[in-house]
N, C-alpha and C positions, 0 to 999 in steps of 0.2 A: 292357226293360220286360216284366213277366211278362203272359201273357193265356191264356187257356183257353180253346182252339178260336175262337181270334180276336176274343173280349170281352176286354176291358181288367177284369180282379179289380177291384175296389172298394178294395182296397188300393194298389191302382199308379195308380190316377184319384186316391186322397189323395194320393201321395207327387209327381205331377206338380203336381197342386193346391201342396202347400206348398210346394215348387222353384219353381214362378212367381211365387210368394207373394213367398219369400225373395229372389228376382233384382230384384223390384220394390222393394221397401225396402229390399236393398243399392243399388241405384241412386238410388234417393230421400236416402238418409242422403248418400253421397256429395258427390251435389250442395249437401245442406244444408252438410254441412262446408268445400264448395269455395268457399259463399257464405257462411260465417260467418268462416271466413278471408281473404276477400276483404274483407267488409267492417270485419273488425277491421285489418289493413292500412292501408285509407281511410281506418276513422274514428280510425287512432293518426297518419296523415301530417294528417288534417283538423283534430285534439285539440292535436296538437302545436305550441307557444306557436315565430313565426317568430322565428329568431336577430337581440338586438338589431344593429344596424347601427354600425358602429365609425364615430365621430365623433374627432376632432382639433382640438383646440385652442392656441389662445395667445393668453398675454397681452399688453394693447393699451393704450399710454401714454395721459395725460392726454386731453382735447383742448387744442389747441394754440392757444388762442386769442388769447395773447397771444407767437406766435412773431415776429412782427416785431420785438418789445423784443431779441430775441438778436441781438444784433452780436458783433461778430468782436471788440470790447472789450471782451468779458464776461470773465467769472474763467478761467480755465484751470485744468480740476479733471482728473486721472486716476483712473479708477474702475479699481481691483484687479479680480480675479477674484472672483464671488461663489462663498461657500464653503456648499454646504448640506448637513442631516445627510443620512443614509443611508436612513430612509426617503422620500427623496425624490426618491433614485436610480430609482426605478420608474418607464414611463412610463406608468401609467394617475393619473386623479387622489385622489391619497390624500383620504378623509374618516375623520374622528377620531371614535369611539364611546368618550367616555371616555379610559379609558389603552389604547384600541384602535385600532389603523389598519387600515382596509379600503381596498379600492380599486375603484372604478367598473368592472366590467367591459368598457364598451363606451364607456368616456372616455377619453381618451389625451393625451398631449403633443405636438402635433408638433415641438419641437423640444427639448433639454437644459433641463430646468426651469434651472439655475443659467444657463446664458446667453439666454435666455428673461429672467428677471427682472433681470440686469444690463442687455438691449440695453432693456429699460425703465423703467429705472432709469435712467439715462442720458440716455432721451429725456423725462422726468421734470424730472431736474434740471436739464435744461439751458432746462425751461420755468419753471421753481421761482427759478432764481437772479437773473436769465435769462442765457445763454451756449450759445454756437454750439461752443466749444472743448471737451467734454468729449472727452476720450480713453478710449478700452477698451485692455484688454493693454498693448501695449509703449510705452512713449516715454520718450522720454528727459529728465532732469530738469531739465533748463533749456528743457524745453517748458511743465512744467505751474508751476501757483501749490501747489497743496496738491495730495495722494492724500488718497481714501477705502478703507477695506478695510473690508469686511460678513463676516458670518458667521452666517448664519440659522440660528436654532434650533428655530421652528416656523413653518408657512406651510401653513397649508389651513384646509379648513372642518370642520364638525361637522354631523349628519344631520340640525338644526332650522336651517342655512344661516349658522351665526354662522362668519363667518372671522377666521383672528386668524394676528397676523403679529409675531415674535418674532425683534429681530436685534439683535445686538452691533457697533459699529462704531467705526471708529477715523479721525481728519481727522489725517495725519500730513504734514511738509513733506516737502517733494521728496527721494526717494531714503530716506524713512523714520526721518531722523536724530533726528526730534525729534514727540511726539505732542502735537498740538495743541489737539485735543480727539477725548473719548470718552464713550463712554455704550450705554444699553443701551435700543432702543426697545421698546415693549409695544403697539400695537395694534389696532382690535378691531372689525369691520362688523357689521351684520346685512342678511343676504340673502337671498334664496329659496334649499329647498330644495335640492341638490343631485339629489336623485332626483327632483325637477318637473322642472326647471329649472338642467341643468348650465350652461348658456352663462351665465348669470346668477349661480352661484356664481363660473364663473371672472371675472365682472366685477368681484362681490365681491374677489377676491384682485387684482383691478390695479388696482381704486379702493382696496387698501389699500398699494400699492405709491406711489401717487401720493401719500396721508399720510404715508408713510415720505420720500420724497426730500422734500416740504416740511421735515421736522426736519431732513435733515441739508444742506439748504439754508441753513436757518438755523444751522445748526453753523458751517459753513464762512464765513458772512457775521460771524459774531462772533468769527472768529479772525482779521479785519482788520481794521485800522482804517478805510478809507475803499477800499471796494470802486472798481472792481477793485486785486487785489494784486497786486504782484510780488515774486517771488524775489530773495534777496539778491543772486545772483549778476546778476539784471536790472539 
């Protein structure tokens, strides 16, 4: 600092003046930006919409109200493998926009939609017919009275809750020699939204699974003459 005969010039008293100056409002900005950062930080984790929570579901046969009628006398039906297209290989739950399928983010399957809709299917029919003996997968054909084999072509809902259920099936005798009856079901609920109220679309899809086995209840009851049936070779 320059001074003449030990006064501080009037020029060296400004340039200490704006130096203090300058040190105070780089310290002041500082701060502001330490806190404008900080609370853009807080206010993007506070802003920020929390991750939905992933949910699992499946579907849930009938209620069973008339399971006492299933005796051990009932028909003896083998249910095939259910065959479904491909988008319904994904585990989240498809909803249909049109000729679009989307899928629920934070909705899921818990278990193979196809064996999922076969194990209630099954539990289905076997209140539909009434019969204790439905078989899944393998048996052998002097076990059962007829097979069913399904092939669903569509199975979901649509973003205003209509679910619709689209399968092909066939009532063939034991071992598949002979088709006994077939036909092609079309379906159709209306149910709550799927984005209110997912647990209620997927009710929707298993109270349509429960009008599905009543027709092929009665498929199977009209391809006998006096229920229960048996095989020739019985």
């Amino acid at each position: 600092m320059k001074t003449t005969f030990g006064i501080e010039t009037e020029d060296a008293a400004f340039c200490r003046h704006v130096g203090a100056k300058s040190g105070v409002r780089q310290r002041f900005a500082a701060l502001l930006l330490a806190l404008i950062l900080g609370g853009g930080v807080a206010g993007c984790s506070f802003l920020k919409p929390a991750e939905p929570t992933a949910r699992y579901f499946i579907l849930t046969p009938m209620p069973a109200a008339n399971a006492e009628l299933a005796e051990s006398r009932g028909l003896a039906v083998g249910l095939g493998q259910v065959k479904v297209p491909a988008y319904l290989f994904d585990t989240s739950l498809a909803v249909r926009k049109s000729n679009i399928i989307e899928y629920l983010p934070s909705a899921f399957w818990a278990e193979r939609l196809n064996t999922g809709f076969a194990n209630v299917l099954a539990a289905d029919l076997a209140i539909a017919l009434p019969t204790d003996r439905i078989h899944l997968a393998a048996w052998q054909r002097d076990q059962v009275a007829a097979e069913i084999h399904v092939t669903l072509e569509q199975f979901d809902v649509d973003k205003s809750g209509s679910g619709v259920l689209v399968a092909r099936w066939r009532v063939v005798s034991p071992g598949g020699e002979q088709v006994l009856k077939a036909g092609t079901s079309r379906l159709a609920r209306q149910g709550p939204r799927p984005d209110d109220n997912t647990s209620g679309a997927v009710a929707t899809l298993s109270a349509l699974i429960a009008d599905f086995s009543r027709q092929l209840a009665q498929a199977i009851q009209e391809t006998t003459s006096t229920p229960p049936f048996h095989s020739a070779a019985e």
